[in-house]
Each structure stands twice: as structure tokens, then as C-alpha cells.
mmCIF file as Biopython writes it, N, C-alpha, C and O atoms, coordinates in Angstrom:
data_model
#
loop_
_atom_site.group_PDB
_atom_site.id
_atom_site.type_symbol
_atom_site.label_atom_id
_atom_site.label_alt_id
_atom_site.label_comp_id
_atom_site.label_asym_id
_atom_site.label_entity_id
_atom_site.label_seq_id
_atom_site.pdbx_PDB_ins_code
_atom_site.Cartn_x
_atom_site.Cartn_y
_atom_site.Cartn_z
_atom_site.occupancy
_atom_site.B_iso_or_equiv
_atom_site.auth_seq_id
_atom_site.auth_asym_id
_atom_site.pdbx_PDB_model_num
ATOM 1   N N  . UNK A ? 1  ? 0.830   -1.191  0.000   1.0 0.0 1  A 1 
ATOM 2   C CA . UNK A ? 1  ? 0.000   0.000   0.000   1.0 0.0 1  A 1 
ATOM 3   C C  . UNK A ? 1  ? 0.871   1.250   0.000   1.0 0.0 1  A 1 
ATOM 4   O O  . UNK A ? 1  ? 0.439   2.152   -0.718  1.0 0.0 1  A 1 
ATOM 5   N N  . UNK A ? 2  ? 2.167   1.530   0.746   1.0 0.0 2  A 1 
ATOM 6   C CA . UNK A ? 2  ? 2.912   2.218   0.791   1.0 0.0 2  A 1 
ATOM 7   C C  . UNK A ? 2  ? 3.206   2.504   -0.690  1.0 0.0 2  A 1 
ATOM 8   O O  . UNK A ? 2  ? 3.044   3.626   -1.170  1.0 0.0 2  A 1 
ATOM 9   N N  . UNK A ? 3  ? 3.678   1.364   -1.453  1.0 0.0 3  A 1 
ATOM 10  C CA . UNK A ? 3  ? 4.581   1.516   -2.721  1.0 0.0 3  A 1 
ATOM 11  C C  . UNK A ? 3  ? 3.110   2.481   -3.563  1.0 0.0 3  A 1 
ATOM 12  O O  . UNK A ? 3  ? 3.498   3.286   -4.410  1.0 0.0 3  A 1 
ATOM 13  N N  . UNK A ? 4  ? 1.753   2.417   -3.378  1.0 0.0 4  A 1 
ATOM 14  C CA . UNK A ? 4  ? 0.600   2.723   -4.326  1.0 0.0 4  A 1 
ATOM 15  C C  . UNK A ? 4  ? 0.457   4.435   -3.733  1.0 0.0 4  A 1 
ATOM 16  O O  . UNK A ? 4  ? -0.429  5.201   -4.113  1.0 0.0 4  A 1 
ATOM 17  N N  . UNK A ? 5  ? 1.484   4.770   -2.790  1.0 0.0 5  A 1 
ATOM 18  C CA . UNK A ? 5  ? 1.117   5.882   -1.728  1.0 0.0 5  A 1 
ATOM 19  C C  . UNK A ? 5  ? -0.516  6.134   -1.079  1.0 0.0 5  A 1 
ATOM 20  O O  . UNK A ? 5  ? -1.226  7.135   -1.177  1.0 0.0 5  A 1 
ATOM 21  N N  . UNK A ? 6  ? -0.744  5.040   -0.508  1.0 0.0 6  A 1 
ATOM 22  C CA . UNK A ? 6  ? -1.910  4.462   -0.073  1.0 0.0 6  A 1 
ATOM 23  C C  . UNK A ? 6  ? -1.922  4.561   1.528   1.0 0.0 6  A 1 
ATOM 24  O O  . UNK A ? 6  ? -2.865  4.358   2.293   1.0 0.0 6  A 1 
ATOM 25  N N  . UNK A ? 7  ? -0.629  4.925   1.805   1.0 0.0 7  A 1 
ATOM 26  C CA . UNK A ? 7  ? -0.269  4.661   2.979   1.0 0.0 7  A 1 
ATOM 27  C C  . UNK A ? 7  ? 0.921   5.105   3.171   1.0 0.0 7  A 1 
ATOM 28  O O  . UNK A ? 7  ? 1.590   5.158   2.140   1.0 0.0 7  A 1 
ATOM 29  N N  . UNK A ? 8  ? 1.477   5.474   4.197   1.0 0.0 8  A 1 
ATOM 30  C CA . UNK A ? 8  ? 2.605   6.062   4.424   1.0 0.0 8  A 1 
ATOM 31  C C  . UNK A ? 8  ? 3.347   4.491   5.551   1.0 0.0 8  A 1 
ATOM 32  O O  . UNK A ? 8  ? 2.597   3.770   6.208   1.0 0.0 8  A 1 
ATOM 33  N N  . UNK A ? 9  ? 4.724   4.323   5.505   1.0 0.0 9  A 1 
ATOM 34  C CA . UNK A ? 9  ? 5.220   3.476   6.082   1.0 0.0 9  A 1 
ATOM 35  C C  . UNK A ? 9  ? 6.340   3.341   5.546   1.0 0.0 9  A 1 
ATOM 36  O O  . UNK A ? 9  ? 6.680   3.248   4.366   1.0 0.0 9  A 1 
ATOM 37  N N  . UNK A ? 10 ? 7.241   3.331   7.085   1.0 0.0 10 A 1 
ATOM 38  C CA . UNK A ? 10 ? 8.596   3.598   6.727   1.0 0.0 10 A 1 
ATOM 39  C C  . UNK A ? 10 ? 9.593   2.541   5.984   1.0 0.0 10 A 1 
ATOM 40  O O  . UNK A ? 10 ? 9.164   1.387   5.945   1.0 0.0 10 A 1 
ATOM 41  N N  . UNK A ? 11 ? 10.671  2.745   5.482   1.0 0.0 11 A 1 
ATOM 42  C CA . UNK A ? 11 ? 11.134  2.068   4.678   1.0 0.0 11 A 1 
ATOM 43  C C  . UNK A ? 11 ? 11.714  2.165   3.558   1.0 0.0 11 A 1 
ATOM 44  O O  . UNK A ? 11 ? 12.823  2.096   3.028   1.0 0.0 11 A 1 
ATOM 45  N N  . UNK A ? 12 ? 10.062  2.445   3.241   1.0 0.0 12 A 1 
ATOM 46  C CA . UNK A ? 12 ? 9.625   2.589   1.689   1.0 0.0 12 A 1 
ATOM 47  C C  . UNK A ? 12 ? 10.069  1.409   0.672   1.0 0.0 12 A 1 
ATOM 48  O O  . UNK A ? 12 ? 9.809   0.301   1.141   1.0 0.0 12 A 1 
ATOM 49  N N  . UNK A ? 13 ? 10.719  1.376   -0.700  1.0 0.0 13 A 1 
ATOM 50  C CA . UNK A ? 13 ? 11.409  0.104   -1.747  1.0 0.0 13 A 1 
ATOM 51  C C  . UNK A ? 13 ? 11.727  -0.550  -0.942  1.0 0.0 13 A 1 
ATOM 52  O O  . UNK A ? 13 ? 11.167  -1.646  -0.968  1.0 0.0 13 A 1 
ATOM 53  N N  . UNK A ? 14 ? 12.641  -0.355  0.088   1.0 0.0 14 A 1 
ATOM 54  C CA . UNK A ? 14 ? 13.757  -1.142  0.774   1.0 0.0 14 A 1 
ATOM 55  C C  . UNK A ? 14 ? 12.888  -2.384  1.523   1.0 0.0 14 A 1 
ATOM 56  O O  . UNK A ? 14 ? 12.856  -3.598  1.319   1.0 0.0 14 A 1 
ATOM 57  N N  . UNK A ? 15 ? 12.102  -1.379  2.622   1.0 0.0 15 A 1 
ATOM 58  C CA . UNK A ? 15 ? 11.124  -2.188  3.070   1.0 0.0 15 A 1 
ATOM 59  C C  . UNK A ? 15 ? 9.976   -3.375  2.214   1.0 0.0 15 A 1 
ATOM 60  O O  . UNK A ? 15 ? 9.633   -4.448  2.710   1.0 0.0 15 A 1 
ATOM 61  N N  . UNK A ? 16 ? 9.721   -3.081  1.440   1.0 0.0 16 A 1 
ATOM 62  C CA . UNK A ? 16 ? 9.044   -3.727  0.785   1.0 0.0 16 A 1 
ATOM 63  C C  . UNK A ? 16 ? 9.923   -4.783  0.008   1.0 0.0 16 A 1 
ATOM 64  O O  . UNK A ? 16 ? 9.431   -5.905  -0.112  1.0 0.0 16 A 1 
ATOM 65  N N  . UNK A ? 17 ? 11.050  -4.569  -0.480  1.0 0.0 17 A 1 
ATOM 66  C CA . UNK A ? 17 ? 11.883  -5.950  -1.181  1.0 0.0 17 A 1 
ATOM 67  C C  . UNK A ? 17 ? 12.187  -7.025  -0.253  1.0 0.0 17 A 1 
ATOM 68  O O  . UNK A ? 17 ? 12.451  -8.218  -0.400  1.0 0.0 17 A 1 
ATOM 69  N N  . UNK A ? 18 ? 12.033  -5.997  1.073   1.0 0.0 18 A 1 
ATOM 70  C CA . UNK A ? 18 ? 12.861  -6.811  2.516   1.0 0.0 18 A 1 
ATOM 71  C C  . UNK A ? 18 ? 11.733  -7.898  2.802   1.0 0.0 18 A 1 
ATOM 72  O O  . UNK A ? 18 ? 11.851  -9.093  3.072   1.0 0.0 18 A 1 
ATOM 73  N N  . UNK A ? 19 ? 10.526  -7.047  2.647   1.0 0.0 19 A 1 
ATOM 74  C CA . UNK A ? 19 ? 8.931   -7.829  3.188   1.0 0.0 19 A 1 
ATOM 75  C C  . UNK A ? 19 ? 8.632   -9.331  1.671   1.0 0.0 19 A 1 
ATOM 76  O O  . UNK A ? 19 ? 8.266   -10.474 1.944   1.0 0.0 19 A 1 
ATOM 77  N N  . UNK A ? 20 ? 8.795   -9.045  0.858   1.0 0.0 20 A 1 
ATOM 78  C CA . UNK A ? 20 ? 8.847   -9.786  -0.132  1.0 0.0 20 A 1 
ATOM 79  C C  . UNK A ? 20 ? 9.835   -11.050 -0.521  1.0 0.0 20 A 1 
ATOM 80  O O  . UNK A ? 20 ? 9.525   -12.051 -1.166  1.0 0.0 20 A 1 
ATOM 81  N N  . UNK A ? 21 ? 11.245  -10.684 0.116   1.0 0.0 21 A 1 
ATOM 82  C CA . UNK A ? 21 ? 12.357  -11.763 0.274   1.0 0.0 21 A 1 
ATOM 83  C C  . UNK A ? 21 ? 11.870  -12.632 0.847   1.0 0.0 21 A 1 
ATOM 84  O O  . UNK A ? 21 ? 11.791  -13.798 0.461   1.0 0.0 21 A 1 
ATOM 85  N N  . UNK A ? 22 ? 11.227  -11.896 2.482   1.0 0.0 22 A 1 
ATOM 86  C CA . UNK A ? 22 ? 11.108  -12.899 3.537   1.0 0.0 22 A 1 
ATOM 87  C C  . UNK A ? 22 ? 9.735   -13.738 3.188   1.0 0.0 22 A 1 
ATOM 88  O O  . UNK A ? 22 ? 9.729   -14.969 3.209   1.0 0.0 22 A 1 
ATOM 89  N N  . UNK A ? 23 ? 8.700   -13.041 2.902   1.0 0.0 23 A 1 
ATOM 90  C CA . UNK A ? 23 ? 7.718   -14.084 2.362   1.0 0.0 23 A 1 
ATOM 91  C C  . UNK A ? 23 ? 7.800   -15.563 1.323   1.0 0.0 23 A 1 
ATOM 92  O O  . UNK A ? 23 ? 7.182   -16.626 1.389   1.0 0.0 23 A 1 
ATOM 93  N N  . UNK A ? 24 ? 9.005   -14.991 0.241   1.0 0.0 24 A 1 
ATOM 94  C CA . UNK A ? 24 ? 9.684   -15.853 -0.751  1.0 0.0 24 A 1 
ATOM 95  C C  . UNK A ? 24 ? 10.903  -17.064 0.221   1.0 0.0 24 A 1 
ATOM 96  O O  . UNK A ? 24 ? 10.970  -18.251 -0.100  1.0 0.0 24 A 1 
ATOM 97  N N  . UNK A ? 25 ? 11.622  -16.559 1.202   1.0 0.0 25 A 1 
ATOM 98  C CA . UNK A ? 25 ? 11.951  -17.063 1.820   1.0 0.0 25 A 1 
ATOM 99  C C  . UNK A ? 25 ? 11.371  -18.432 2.490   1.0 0.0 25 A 1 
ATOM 100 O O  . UNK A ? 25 ? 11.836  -19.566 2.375   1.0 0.0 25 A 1 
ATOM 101 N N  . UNK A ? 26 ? 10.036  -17.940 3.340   1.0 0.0 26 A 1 
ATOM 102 C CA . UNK A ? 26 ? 9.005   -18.658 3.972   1.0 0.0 26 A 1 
ATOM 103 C C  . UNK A ? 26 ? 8.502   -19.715 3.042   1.0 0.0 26 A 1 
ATOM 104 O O  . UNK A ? 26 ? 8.711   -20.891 3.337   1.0 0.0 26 A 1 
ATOM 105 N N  . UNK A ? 27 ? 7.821   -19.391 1.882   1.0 0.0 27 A 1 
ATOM 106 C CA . UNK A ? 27 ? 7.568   -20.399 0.794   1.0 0.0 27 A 1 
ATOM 107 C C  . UNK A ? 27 ? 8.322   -21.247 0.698   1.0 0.0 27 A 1 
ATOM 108 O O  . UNK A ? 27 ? 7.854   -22.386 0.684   1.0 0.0 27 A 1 
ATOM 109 N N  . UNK A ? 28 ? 9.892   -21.067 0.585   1.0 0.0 28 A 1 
ATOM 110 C CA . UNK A ? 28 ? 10.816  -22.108 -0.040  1.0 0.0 28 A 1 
ATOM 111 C C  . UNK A ? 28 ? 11.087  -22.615 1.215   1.0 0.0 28 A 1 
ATOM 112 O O  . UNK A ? 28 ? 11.004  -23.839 1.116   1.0 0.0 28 A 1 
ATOM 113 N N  . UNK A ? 29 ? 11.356  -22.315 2.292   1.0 0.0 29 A 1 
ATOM 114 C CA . UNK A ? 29 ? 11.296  -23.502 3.816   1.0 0.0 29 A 1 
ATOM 115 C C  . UNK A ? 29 ? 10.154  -24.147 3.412   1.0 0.0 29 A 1 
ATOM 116 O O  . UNK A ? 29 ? 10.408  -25.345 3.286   1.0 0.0 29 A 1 
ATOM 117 N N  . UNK A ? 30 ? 8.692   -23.825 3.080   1.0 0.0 30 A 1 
ATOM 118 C CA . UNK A ? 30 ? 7.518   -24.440 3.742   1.0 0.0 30 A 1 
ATOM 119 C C  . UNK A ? 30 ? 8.184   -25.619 2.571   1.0 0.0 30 A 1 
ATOM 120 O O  . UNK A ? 30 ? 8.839   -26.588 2.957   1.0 0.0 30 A 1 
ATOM 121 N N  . UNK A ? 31 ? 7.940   -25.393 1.358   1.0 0.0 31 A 1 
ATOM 122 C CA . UNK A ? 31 ? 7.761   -26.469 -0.181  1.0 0.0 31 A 1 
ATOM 123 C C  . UNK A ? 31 ? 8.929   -27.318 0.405   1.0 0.0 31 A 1 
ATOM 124 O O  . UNK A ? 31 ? 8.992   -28.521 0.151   1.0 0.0 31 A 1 
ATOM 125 N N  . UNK A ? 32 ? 10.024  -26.583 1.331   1.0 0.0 32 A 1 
ATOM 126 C CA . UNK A ? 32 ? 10.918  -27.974 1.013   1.0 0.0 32 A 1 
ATOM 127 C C  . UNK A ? 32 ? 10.627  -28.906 2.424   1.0 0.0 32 A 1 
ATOM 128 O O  . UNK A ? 32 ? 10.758  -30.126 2.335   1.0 0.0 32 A 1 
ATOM 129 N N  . UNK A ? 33 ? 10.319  -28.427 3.430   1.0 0.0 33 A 1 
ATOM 130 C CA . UNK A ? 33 ? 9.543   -29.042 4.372   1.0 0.0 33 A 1 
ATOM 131 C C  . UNK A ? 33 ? 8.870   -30.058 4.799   1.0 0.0 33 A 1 
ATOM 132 O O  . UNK A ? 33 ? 8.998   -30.860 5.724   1.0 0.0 33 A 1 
ATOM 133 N N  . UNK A ? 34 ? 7.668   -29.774 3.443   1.0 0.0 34 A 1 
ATOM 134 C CA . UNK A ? 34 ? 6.621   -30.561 2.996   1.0 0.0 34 A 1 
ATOM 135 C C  . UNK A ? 34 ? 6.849   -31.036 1.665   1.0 0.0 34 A 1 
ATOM 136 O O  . UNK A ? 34 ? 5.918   -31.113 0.862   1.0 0.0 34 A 1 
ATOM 137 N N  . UNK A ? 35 ? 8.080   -31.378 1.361   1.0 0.0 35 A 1 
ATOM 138 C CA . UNK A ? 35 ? 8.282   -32.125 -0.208  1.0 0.0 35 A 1 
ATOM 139 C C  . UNK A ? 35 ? 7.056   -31.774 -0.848  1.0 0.0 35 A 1 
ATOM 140 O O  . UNK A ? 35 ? 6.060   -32.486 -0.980  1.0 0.0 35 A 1 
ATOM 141 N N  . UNK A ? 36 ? 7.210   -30.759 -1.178  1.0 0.0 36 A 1 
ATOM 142 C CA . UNK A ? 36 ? 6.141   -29.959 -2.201  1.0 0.0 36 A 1 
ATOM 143 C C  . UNK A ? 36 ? 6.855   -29.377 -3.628  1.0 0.0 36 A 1 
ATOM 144 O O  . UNK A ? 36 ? 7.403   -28.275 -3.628  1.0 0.0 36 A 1 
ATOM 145 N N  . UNK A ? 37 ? 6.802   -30.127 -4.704  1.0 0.0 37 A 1 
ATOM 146 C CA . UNK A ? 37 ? 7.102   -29.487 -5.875  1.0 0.0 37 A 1 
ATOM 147 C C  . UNK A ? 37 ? 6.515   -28.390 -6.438  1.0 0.0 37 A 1 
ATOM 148 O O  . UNK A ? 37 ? 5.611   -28.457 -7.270  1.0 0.0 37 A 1 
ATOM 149 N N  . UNK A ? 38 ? 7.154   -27.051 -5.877  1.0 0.0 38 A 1 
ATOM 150 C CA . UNK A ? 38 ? 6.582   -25.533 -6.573  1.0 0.0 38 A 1 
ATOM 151 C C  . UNK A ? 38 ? 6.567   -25.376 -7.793  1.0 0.0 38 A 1 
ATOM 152 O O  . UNK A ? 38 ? 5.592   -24.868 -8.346  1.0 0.0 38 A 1 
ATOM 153 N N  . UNK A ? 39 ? 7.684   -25.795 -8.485  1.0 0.0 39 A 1 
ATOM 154 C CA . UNK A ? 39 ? 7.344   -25.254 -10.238 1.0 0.0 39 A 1 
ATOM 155 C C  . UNK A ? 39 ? 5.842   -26.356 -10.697 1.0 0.0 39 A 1 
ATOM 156 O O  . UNK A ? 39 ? 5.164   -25.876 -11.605 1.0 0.0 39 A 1 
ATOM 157 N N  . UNK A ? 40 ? 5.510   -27.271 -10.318 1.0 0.0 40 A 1 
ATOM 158 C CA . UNK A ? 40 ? 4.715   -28.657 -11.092 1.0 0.0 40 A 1 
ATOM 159 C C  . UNK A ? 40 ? 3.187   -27.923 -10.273 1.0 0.0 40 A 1 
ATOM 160 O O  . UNK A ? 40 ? 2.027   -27.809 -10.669 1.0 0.0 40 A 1 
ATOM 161 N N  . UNK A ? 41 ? 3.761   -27.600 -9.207  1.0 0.0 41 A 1 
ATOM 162 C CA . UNK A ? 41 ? 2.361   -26.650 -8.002  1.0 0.0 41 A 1 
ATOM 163 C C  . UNK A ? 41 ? 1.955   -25.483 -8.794  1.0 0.0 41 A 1 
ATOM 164 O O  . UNK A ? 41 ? 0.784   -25.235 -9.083  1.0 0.0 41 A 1 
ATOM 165 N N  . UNK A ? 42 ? 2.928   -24.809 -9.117  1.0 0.0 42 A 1 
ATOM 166 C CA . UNK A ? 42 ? 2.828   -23.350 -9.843  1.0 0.0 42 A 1 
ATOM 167 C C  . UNK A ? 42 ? 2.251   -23.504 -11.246 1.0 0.0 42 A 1 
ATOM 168 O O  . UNK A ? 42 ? 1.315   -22.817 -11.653 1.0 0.0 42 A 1 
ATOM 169 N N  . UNK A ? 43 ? 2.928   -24.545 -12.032 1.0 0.0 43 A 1 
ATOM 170 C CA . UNK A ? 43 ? 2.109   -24.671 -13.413 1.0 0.0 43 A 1 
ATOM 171 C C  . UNK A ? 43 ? 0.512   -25.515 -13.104 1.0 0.0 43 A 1 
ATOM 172 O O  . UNK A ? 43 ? -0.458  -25.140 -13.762 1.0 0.0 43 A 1 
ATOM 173 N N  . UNK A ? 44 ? 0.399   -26.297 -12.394 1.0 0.0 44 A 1 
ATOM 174 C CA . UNK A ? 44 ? -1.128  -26.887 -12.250 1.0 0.0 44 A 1 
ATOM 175 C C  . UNK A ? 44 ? -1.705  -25.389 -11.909 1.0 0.0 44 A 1 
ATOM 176 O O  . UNK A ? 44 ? -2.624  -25.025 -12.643 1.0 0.0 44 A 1 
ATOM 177 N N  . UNK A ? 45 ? -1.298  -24.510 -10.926 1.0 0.0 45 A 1 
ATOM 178 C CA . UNK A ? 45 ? -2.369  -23.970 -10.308 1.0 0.0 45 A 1 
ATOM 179 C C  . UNK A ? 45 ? -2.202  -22.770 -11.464 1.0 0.0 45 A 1 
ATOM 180 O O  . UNK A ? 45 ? -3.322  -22.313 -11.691 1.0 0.0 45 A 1 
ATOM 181 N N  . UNK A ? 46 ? -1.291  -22.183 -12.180 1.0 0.0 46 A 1 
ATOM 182 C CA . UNK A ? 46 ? -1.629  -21.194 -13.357 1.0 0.0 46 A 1 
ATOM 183 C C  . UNK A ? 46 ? -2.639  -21.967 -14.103 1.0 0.0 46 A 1 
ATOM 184 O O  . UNK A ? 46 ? -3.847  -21.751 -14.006 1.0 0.0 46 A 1 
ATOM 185 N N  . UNK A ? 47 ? -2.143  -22.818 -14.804 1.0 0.0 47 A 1 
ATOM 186 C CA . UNK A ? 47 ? -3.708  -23.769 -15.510 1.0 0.0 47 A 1 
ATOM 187 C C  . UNK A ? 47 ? -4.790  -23.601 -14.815 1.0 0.0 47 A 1 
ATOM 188 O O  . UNK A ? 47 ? -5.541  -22.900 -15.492 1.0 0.0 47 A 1 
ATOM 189 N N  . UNK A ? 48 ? -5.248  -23.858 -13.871 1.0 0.0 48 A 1 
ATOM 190 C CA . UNK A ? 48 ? -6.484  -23.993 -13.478 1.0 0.0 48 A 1 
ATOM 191 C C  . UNK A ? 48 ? -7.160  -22.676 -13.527 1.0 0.0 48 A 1 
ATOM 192 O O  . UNK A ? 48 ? -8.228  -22.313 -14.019 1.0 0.0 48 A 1 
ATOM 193 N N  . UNK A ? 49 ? -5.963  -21.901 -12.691 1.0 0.0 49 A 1 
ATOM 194 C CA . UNK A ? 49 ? -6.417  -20.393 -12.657 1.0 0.0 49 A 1 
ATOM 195 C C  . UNK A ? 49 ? -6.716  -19.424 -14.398 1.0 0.0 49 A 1 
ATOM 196 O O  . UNK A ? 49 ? -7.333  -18.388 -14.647 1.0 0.0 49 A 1 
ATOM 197 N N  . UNK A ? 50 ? -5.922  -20.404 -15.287 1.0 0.0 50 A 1 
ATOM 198 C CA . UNK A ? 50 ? -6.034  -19.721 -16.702 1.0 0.0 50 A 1 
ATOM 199 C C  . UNK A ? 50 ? -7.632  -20.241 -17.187 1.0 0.0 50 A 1 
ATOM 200 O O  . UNK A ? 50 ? -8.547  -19.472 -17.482 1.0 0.0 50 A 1 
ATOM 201 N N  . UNK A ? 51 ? -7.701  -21.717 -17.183 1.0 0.0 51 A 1 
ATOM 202 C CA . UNK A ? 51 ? -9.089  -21.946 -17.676 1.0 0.0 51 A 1 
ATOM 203 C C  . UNK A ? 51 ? -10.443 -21.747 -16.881 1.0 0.0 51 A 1 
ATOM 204 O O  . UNK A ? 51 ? -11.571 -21.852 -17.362 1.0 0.0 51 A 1 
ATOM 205 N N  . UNK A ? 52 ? -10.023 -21.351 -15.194 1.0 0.0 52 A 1 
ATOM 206 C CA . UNK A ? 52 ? -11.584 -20.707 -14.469 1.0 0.0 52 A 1 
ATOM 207 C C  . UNK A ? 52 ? -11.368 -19.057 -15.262 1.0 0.0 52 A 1 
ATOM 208 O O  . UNK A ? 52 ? -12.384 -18.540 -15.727 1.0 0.0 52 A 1 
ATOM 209 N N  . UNK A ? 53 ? -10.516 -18.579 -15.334 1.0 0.0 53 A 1 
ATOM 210 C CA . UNK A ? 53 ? -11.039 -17.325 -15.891 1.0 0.0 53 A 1 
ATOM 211 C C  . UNK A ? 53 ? -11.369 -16.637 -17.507 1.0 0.0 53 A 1 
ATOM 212 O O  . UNK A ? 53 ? -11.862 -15.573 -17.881 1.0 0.0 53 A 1 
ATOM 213 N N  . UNK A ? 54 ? -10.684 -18.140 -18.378 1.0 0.0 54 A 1 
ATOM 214 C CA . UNK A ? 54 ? -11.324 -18.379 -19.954 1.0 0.0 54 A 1 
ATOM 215 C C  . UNK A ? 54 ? -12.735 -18.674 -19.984 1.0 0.0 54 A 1 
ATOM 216 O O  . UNK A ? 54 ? -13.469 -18.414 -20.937 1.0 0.0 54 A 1 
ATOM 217 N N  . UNK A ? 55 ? -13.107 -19.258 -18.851 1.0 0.0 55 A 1 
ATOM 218 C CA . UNK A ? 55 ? -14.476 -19.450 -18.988 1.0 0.0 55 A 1 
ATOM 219 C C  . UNK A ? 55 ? -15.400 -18.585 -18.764 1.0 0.0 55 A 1 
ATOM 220 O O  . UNK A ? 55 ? -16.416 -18.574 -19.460 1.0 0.0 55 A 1 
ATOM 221 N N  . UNK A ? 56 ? -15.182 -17.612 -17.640 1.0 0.0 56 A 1 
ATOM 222 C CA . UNK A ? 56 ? -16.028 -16.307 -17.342 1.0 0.0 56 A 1 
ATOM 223 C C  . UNK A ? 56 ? -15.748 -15.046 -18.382 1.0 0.0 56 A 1 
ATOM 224 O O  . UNK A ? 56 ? -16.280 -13.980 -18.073 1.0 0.0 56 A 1 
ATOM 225 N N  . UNK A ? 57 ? -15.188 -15.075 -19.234 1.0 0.0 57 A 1 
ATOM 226 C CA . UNK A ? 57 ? -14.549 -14.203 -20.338 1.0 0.0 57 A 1 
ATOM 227 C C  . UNK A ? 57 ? -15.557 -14.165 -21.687 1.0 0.0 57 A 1 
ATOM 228 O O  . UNK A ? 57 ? -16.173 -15.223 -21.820 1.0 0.0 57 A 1 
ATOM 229 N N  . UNK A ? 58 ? -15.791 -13.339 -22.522 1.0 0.0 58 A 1 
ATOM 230 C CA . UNK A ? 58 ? -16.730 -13.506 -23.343 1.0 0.0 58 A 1 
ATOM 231 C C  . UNK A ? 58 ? -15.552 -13.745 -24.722 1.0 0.0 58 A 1 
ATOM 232 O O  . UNK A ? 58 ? -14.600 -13.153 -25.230 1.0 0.0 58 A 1 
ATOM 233 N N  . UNK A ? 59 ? -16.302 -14.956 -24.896 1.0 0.0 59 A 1 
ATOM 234 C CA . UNK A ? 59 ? -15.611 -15.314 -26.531 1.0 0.0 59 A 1 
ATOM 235 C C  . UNK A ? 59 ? -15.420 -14.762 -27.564 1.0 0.0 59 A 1 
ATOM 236 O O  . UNK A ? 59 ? -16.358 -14.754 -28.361 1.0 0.0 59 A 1 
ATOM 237 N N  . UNK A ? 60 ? -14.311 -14.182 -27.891 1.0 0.0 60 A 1 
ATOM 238 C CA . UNK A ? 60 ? -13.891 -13.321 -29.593 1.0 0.0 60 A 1 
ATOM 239 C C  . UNK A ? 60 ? -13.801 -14.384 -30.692 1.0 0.0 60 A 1 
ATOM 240 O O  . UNK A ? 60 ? -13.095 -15.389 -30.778 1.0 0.0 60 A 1 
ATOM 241 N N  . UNK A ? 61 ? -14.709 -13.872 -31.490 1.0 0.0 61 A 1 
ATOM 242 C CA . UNK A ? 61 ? -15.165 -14.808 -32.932 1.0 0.0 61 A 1 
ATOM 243 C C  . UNK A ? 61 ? -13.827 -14.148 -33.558 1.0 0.0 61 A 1 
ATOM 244 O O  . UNK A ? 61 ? -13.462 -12.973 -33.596 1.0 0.0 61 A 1 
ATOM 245 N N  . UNK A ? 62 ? -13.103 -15.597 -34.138 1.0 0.0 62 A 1 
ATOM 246 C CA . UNK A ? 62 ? -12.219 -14.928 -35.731 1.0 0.0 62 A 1 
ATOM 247 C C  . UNK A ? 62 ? -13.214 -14.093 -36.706 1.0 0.0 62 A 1 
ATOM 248 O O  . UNK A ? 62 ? -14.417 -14.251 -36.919 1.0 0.0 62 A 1 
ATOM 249 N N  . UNK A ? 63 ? -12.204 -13.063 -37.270 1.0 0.0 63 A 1 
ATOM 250 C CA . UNK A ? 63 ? -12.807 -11.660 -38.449 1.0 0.0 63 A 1 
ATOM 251 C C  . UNK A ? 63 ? -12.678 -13.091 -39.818 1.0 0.0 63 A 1 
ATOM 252 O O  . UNK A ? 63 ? -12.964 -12.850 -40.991 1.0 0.0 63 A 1 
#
């Protein structure tokens, strides 16, 4: 919210790459943790997420 100036909070870039490492951080403990394959996780769940929102989309006819 800071970076959108939505909000004021100190830091600023710095803070926010710092807040973003550590979240990316957290992910890669949890996946390796829980023998969780992220890239095979990441492509199923883009797919799914690509064809629930092809479907709510209105269809363009070829000219």
C-alpha cells in the first residue's frame, strides 16, 4: 500500500523488497519441508487459474 502511496510506512522500496524476500523465503522452507514441488504446483495452479477465468470471459469470434 505504501509503494501505491496508499499509505505512508517507513522504509519505503527497501522495506518492501525486505517484506517480499522474507515471504519468498518462507515459501521455499515451507515447499521444502513438505516435499512440495513448486514449479509442477505453480504450473497446475496457473492452468487452473487460466481456464476458471477463460471461462467467465466472453468469446472473440475470428474476423
Amino acid at each position: 500500500m505504501a509503494e501505491e502511496d496508499a499509505r505512508e510506512a517507513p522504509g519505503g522500496r527497501t522495506a518492501l523488497e525486505h517484506e517480499l524476500a522474507d515471504c519468498l523465503w518462507s515459501i521455499l522452507i515451507l515447499a521444502h519441508r513438505y516435499d512440495v514441488d513448486l514449479e509442477a504446483a505453480f504450473h497446475r495452479t496457473m492452468t487452473e487459474l487460466d481456464d476458471a477465468i477463460s471461462t467467465r470471459l466472453p468469446q472473440h469470434e475470428a474476423a
